[in-house]
C-alpha positions in Angstrom: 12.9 12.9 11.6 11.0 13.3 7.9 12.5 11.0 5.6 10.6 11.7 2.3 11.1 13.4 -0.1 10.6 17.4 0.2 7.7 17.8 -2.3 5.9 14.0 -1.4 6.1 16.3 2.6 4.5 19.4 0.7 2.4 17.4 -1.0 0.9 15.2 1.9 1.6 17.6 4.8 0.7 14.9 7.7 -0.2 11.3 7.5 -3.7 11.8 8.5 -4.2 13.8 5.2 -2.9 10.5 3.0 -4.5 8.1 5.1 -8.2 9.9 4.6 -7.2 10.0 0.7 -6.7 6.7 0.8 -9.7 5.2 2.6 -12.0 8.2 1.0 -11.0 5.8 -2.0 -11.9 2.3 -0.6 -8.0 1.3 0.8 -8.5 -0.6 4.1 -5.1 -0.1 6.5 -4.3 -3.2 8.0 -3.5 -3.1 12.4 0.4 -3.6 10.2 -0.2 -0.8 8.9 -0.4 -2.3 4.9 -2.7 -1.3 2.2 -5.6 -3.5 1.3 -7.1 -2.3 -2.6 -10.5 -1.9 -2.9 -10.6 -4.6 -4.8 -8.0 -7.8 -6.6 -8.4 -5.9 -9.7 -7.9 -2.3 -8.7 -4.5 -0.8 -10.3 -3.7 2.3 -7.9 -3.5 5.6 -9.7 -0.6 7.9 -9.5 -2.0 10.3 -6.9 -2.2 6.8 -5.0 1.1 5.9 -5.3 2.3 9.1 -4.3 0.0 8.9 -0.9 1.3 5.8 -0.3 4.9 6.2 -1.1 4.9 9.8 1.6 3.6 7.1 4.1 6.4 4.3 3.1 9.1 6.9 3.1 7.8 9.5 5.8 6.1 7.2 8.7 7.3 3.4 7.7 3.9 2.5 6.8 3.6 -1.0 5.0 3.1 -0.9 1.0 0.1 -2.5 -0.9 -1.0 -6.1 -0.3 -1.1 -8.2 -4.0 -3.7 -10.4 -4.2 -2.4 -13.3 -6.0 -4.2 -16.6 -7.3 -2.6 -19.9 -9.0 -4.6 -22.7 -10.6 -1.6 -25.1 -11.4 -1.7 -28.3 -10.9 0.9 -29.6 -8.8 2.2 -32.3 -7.1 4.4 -31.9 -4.3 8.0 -33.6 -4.1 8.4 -36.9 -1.8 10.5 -35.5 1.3 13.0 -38.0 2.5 
């Protein structure tokens, strides 16, 4: 049963038609179904959003995996 919203499902028409947009634009989908970027640094446009939000909301697709780096320094509590 369609779950998005009505002009996301006019929009999109069929998953196939977001995925292709997607990939066409260097996203790799994950066997779990999530979005790799085509790169750490790429901020996804509106138009990709929207193609990924029909998928979310329409066929439980997974979202956008963040690629996240930390160069602290630290030192782990002693566990008793």
């Amino acid at each position: 049963m369609p779950q998005g919203p009505p002009e996301l499902q006019e929009k999109w028409k069929d998953c196939s038609v977001a995925i292709e947009y997607l990939e066409n634009r260097g996203y790799k989908l994950t066997k779990d179904r999530w979005w790799i970027p085509p790169t750490e640094a790429h901020q996804p446009t509106e138009e990709e959003s929207e193609a990924m939000d029909y998928l979310i909301l329409e066929w439980d697709f997974g979202g956008l995996v963040q690629f996240r780096c930390c160069s602290i320094e630290w030192d782990p509590p002693e566990w008793n």
